[in-house]
C-alpha positions in Angstrom: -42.4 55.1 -87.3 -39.7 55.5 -84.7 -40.4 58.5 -82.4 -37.6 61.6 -82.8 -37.1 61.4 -79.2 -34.4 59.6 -78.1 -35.0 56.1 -76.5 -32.1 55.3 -73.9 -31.9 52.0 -72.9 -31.5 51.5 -69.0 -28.5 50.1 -67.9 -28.1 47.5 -65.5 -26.6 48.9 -62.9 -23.6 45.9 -61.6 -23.7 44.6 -57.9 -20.6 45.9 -55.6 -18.5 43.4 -53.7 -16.7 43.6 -50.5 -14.7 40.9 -49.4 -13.6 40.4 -45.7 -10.5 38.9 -44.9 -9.0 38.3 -41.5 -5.5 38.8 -40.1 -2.7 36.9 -37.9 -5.6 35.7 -35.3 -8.5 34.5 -35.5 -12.0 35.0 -32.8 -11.4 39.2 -33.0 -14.6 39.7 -34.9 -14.3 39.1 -38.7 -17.8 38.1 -38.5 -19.7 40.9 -36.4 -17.5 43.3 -38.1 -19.3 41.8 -41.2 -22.1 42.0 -40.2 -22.0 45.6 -38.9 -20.4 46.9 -42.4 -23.8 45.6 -43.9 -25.6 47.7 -41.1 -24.4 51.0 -41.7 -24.7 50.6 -45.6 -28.2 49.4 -44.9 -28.7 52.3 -43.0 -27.8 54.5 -46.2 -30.6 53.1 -48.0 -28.6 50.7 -50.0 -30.0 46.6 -50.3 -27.5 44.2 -49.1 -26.6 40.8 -48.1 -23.7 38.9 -46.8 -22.6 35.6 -47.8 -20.2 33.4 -45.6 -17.1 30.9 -47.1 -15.5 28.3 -44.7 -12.3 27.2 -45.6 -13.9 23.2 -43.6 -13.8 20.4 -46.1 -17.1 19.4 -44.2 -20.1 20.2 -46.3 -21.8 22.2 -44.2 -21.9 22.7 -40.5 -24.3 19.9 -38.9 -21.8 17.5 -38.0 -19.2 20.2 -36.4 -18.7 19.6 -32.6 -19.9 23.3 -30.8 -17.8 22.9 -28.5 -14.7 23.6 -31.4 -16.7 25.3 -34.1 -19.5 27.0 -31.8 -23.1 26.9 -32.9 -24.9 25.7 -35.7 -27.1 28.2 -37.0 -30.4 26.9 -39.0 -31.2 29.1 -41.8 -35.0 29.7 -42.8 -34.5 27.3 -45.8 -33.0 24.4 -44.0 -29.5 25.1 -44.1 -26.7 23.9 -41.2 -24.4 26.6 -41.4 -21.8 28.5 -39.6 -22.4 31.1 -36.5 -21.8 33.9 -38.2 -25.3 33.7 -40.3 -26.7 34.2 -37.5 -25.4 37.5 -36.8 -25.2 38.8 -40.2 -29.8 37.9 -40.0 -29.4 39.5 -36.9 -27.6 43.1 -38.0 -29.4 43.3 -41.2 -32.7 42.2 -39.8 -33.2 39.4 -42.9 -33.3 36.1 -43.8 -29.9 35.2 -45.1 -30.2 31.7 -47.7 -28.3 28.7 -48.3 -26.9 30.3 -51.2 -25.2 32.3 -48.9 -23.1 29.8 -47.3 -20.6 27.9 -48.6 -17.3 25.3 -47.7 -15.0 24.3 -49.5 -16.2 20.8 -48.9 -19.6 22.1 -50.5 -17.6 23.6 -53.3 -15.7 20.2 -54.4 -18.4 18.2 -54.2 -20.4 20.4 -56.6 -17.3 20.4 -58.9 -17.2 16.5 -58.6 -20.4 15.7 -59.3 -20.1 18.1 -61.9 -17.5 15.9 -63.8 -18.6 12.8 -62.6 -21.6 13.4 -65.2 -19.3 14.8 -67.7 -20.5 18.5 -67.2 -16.7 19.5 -68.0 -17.2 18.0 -71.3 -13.8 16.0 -71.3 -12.0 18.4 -70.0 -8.8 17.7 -67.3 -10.9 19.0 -64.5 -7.8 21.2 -62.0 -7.9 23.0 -58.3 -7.1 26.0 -60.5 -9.2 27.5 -62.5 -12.6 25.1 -61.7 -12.5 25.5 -58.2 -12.5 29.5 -57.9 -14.5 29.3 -60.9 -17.5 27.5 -59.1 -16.8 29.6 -56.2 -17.9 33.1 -58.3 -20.6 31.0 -59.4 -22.0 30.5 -56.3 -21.4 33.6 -55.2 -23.3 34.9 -58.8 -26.2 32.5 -57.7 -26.5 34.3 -54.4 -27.1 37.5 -56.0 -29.7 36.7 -58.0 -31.3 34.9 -55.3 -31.1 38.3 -52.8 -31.1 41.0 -55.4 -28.2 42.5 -53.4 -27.0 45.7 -54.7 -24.1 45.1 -52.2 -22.7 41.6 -51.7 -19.9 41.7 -48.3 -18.3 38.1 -48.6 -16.5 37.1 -45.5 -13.8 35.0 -45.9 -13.2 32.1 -43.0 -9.8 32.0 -41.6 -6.7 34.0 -41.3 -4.7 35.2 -43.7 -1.6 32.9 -44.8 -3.6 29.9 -44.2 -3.4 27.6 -47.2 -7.1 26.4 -46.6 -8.7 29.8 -47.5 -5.9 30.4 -51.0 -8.7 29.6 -53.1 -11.5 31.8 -51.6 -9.0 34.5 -52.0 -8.0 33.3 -55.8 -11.5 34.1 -56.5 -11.7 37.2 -55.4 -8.3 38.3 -56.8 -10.0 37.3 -60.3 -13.5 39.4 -59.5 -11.4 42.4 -59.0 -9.1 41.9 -62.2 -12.3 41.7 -64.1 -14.6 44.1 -62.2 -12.3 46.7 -60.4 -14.5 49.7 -60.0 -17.0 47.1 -58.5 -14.6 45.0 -55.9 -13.3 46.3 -52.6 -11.3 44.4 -49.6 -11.2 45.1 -45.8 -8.8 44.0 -43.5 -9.8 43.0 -40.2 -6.4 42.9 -37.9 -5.8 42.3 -34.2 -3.2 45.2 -32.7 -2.0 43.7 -29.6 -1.0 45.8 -26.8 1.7 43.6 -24.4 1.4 45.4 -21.2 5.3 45.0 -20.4 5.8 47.1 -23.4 2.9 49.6 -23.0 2.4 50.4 -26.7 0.0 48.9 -29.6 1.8 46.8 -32.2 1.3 47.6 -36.1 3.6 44.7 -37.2 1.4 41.8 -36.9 -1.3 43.6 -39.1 1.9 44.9 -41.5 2.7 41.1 -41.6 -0.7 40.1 -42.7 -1.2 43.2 -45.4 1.6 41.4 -47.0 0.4 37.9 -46.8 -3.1 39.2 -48.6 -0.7 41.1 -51.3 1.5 38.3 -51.7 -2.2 36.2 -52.8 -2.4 39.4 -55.7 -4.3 41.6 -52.9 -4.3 45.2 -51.8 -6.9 45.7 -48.7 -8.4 49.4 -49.3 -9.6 49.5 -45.7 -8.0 47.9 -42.2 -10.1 47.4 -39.2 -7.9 48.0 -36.5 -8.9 45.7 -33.7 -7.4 46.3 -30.2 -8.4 46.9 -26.6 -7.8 50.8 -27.5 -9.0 53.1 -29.8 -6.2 53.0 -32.6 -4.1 56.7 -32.4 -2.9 58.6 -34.9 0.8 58.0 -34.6 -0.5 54.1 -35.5 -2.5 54.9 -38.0 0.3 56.6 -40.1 2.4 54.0 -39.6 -0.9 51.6 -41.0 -1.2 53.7 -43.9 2.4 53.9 -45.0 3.4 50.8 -44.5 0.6 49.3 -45.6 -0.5 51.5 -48.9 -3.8 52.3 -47.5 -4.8 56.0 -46.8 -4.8 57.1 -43.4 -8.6 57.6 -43.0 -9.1 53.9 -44.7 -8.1 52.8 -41.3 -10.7 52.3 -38.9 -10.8 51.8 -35.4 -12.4 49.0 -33.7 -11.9 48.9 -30.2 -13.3 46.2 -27.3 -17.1 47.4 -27.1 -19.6 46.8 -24.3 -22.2 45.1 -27.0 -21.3 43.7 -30.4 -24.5 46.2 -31.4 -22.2 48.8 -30.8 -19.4 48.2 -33.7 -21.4 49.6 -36.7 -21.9 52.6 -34.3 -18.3 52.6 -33.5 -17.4 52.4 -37.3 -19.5 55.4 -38.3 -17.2 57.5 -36.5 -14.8 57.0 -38.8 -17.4 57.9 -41.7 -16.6 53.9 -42.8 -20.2 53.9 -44.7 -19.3 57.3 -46.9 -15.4 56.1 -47.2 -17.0 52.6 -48.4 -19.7 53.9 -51.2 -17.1 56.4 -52.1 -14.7 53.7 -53.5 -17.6 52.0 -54.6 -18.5 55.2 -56.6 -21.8 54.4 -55.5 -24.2 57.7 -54.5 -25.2 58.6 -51.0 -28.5 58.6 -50.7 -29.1 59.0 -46.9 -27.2 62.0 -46.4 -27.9 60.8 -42.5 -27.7 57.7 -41.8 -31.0 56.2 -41.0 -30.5 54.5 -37.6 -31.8 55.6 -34.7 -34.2 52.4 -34.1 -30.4 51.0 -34.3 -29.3 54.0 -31.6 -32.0 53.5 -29.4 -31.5 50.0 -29.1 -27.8 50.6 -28.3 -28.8 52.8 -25.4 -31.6 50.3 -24.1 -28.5 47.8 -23.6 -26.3 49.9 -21.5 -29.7 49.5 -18.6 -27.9 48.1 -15.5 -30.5 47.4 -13.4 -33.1 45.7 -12.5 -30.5 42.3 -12.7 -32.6 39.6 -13.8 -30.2 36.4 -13.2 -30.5 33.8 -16.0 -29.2 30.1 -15.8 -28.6 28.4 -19.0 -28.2 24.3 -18.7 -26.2 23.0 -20.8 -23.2 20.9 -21.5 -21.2 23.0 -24.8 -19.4 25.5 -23.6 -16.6 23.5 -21.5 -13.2 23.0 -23.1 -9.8 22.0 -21.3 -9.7 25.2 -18.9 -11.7 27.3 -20.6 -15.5 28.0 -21.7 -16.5 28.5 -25.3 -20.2 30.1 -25.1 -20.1 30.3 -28.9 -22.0 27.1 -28.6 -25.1 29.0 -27.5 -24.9 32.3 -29.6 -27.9 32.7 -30.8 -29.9 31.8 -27.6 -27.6 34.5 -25.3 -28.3 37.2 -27.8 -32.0 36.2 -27.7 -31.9 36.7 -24.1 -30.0 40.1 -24.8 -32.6 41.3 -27.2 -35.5 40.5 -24.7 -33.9 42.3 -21.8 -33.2 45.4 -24.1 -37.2 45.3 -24.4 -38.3 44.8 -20.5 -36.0 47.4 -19.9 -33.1 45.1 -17.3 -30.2 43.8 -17.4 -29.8 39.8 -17.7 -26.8 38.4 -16.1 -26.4 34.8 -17.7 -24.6 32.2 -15.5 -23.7 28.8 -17.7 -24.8 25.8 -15.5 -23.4 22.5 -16.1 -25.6 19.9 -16.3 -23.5 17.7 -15.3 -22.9 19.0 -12.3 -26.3 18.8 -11.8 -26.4 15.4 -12.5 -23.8 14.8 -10.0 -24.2 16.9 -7.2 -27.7 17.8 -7.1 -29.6 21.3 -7.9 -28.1 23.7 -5.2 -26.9 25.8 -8.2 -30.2 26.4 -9.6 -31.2 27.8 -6.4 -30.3 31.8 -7.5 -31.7 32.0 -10.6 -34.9 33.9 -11.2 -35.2 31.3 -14.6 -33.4 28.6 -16.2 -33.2 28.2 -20.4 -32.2 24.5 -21.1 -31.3 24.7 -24.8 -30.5 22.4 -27.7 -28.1 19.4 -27.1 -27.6 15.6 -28.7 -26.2 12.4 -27.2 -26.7 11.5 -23.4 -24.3 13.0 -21.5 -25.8 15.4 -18.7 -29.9 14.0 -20.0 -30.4 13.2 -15.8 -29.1 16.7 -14.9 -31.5 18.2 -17.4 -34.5 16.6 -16.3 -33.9 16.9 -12.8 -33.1 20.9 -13.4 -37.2 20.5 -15.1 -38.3 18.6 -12.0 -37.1 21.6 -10.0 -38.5 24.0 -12.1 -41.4 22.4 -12.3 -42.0 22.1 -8.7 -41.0 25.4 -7.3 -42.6 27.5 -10.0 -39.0 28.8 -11.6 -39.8 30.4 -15.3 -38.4 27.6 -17.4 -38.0 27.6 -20.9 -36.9 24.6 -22.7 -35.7 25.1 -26.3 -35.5 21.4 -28.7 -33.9 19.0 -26.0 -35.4 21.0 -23.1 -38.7 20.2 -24.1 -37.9 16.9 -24.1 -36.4 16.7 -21.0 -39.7 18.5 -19.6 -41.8 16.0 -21.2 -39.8 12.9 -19.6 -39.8 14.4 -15.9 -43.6 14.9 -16.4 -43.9 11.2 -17.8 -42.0 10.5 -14.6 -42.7 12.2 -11.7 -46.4 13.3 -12.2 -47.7 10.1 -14.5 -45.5 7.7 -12.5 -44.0 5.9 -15.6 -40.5 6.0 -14.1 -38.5 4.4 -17.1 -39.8 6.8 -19.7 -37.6 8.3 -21.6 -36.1 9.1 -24.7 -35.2 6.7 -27.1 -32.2 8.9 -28.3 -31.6 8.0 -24.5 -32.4 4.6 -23.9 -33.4 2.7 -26.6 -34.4 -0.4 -24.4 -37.0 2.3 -22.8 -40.6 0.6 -22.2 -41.9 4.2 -22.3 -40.2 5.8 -25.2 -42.6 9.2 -24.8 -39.9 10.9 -27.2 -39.1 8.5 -30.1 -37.4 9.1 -33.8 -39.4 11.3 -36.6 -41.1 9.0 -39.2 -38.4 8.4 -41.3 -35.5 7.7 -39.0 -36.3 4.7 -37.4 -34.5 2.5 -39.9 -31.7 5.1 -39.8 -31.3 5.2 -36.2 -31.4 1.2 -36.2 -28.4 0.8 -38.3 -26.6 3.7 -37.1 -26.7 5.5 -41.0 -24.9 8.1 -41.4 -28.2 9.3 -43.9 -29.9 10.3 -40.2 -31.1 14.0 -41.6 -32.9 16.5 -39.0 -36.1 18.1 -39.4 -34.9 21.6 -40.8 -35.6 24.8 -41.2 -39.0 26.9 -40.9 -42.4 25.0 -40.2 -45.4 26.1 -39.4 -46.8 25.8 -35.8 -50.7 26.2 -34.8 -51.3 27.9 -31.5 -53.7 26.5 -29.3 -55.5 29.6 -27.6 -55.8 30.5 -24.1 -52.3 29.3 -23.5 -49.5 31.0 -22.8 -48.2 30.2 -25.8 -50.4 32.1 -28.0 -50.8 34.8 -25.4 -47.0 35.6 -25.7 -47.2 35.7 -29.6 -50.4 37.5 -29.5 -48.8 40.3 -27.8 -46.5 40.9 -31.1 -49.7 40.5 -33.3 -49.1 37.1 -34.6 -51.3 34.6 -36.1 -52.6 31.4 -34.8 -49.9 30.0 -37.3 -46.2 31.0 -36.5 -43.5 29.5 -38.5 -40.5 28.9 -36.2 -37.1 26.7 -37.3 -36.1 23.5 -36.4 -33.4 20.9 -36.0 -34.2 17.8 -34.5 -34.6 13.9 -35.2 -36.6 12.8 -32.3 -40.2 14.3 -31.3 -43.1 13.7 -28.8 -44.5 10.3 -29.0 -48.7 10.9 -29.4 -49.7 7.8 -27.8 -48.6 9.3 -24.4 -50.5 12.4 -25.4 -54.5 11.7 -23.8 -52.7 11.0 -20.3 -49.9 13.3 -20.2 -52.9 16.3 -21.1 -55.0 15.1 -18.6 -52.3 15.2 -15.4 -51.8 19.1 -16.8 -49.0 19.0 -19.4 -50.5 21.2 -21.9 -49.9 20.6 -25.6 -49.7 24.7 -26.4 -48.6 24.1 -30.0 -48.7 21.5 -32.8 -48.4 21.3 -36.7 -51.3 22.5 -38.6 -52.6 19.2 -39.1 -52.5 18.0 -35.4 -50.0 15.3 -35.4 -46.7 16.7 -34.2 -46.3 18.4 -31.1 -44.5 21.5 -31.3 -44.8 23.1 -27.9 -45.5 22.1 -24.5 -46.6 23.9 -21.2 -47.6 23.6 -17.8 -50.4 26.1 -17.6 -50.9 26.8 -13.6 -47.4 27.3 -13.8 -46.4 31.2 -14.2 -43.7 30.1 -16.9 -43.5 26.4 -17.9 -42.5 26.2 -21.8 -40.9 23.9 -24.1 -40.8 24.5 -27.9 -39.6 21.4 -30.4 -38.7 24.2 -32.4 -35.8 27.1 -31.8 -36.9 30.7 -31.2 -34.0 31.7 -30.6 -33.0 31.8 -34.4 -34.9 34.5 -35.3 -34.5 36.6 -32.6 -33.4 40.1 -33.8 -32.2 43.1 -31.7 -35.0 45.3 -33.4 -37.4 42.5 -33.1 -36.9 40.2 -30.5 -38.6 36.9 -30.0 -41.9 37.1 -28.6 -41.1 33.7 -26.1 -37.9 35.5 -24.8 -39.7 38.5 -24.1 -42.4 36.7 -22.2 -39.7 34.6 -20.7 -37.6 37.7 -19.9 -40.5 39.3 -18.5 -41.6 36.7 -15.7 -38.1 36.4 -14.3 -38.5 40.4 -13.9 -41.5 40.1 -12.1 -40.1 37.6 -9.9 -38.2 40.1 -8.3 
């Protein structure tokens, strides 16, 4: 017998969508300000994620120069993707998935191999509808994987660009069939020309049109510029435009890129945003003061604790691209927040140290030689660890800096002056880094199958080190999963002798047999990890290495 009182059945409440689009010009913060919108939603007690669509035909990221694309950032799963992962783990202090990132190379191929074993049934398989079709799909798949309530999509490139017409074709169709549940912001550079002395509205009224001319109204504009936008711009915005005026937000230059979601709440972007979301409020404050406090711990100017990275990325024509290095400079960022300084970063070549010798390390209170492939700059690097080594700088060598660390040792201290890696040389007599299991046949025949060791694995920590002392601090485990990206490693067979002249294996794999950290420990700071800390450093929670790292160079003045 069916009770009299009345059974409702819950309804499933639908995820929201916001889609990011960028204007005329590119590199004015599309991603951060991504990444800061899921922030201060976040902050309003609201579960979100952030998913990422290049416009590249590559598949994913991994075999993108850094020098033009910037860095590769190394999900937890394994996945090569672009920068801007990285920041959106880093604002909403989560692990963001594979089935967050996607290319439009990634998205034919799925749809090829899809008719390629007749999964189209027969059908004439076109650009338009399969292609935007797979793209909701993926973008489905990536909210059942998160259990977003809020999905903000960022789209790659600008607007008007033919590569990123489909990307925006599938979002014109979620909002025909979802409109209550779809929103789109506008992020737009206003330049200001000093010899005209006045911010300029028409390259942003330029792109509004471009995006409505693709079937899209934006219902919010970030107003980039070097300025706080004014009012008499922001009427012009919203009339010209068809946005209201407070659906335009300012985004001036900022000090830190931790500052933006700040920055946005003083527009009330968070309430504006679940407002045309119709979604509730259900922080009538916004809960972020960890966030606030953090903020204020950057603006520290002193103690100055100066910081050389080595590397070999971030030169271009006349200028420098330290894109290339993201992830490790906001590491360093993070872990000067928490000793309480200020870390000026100077970019060394290595190169020049290669060439001219290592008068430019001679400043530096600690050197941070991170992740590089090929051979150009190798002698610089490992004379740079030699020096380090030898005059008791804090060094810290992240994938290829380990390496470098092992070689001088294998050198200068064990006296087998060829060794080397075989990435390097591969004539070496002393390969003491040599290829994973795996690759050797790969490597041989110059494959284009060579696949890195990716993603999180778990490292043991050999106690008493300073290793394990450094994650101890932050109550971790003897076990610590860290990422990776790598195809060479430390050869074992130079392992007894290399231990017993003082290079310390700190860290391996659970079951002993690959070496995942390496340190000198007489030394007050001697560390190289196989693995990438760096990756999961978060403002809130920065890396336990970096902080120890961070924290020597401070003493050392």
């Amino acid at each position: 017998m069916i009770s009299a009182k009345k059974i409702v059945k819950k309804e499933k409440k639908s995820t929201k969508f916001i889609f990011v689009t960028g204007g005329v010009m590119s590199g004015v913060g599309k991603g951060v300000s991504t990444a800061s919108i899921g922030q201060i939603l976040q902050a309003r007690g609201y579960n979100v994620s952030a998913i990422k669509m290049d416009p590249y035909i590559n598949v994913d990221a991994g075999t993108m120069n850094p020098v033009e694309h910037g860095e590769v950032f190394v999900t937890e799963d394994g996945d090569e993707t672009d920068q801007d992962i990285g920041n959106y783990e880093r604002f909403l202090g989560k692990n963001i998935y594979r089935e967050n990132y996607m290319t439009t190379g990634r998205v034919y191929q799925t749809v090829i191999n899809r008719e390629r074993n007749l999964g189209y049934k027969g059908k004439c398989v076109q650009v338009v509808p399969h292609i935007p079709t797979e793209i909701r799909n993926r973008i489905q798949k990536a909210v059942e994987k998160t259990k977003a309530e809020i999905m903000i999509i960022e789209i790659g490139g600008t607007v008007g660009e033919y590569e990123n017409l489909l990307f925006l074709e599938a979002a014109r169709v979620m909002k025909l069939y979802n409109p209550k549940d779809v929103l789109f912001v506008l992020v737009s550079y206003l330049p200001f020309p000093n010899m005209i002395g006045e911010m300029k509205t028409k390259p942003t009224q330029h792109a509004v049109r471009n995006l409505q001319s693709a079937g899209i109204q934006p219902d919010f504009i970030i107003a980039r510029a070097e300025k706080p936008i004014d009012m008499s711009r922001r009427e012009k915005l919203s009339l010209n435009c068809n946005v209201p005026l407070e659906a335009v937000i300012a985004a001036p230059d900022a000090d830190s890129i931790y500052d933006i979601p700040l920055n946005f709440e003083k527009d009330n972007l968070s309430e504006h945003i679940l407002e045309k979301l119709a979604l509730p409020i259900r922080k009538k404050k916004s809960d972020n003061e960890a966030w606030k406090k953090m903020v204020v711990n950057s603006k520290i100017k002193e103690p100055v604790v100066n910081i050389g990275v080595l590397g070999k990325y971030f030169v271009g024509g006349d200028f420098s691209f330290t894109d290339s290095y993201i992830s490790v400079i906001e590491a360093i960022k993070h872990a000067a927040n928490y000793n309480r300084c200020k870390a000026k970063i100077h970019w060394l070549s290595a190169e020049e140290v290669e060439n001219e010798g290592v008068k430019i390390l001679k400043n530096m209170d600690g050197i941070i030689m991170p992740q590089s492939w090929g051979t150009r700059g190798t002698e610089g690097k490992i004379k740079t660890a030699k020096y380090c080594r030898e005059n008791k700088v804090p060094y810290f060598g992240l994938c290829r800096g380990m390496q470098a660390a092992v070689i001088e040792f294998a050198r200068n201290v064990l006296g087998l002056k060829d060794a080397n890696s075989v990435e390097i040389n591969p004539k070496t007599q002393n390969p003491v880094i040599q290829p994973m299991p795996g690759q050797v046949e790969s490597i041989k025949g110059k494959s284009n199958n060579i696949t890195p060791r990716l993603g999180a694995w778990p490292c043991e920590l050999k106690p008493g080190t300073h290793l394990a002392k450094a994650y101890a601090r932050f109550g971790a485990e003897k076990i610590v999963l860290e990422r990776h990206r790598h195809c060479y490693e430390f050869n074992n067979d130079y392992r007894e002798r290399l231990e017993k002249l003082g290079l310390t294996i700190a860290g391996t794999s659970p079951d002993g047999q690959i070496v995942e950290a390496v340190e000198i420990t007489e030394h007050p700071f001697f560390i190289g990890t196989q693995f990438q800390p760096e990756y999961i450093s978060r403002p809130l929670t920065p890396h336990p290495l970096f902080v120890e790292f961070i924290k020597v160079c401070k003493g050392r003045k």
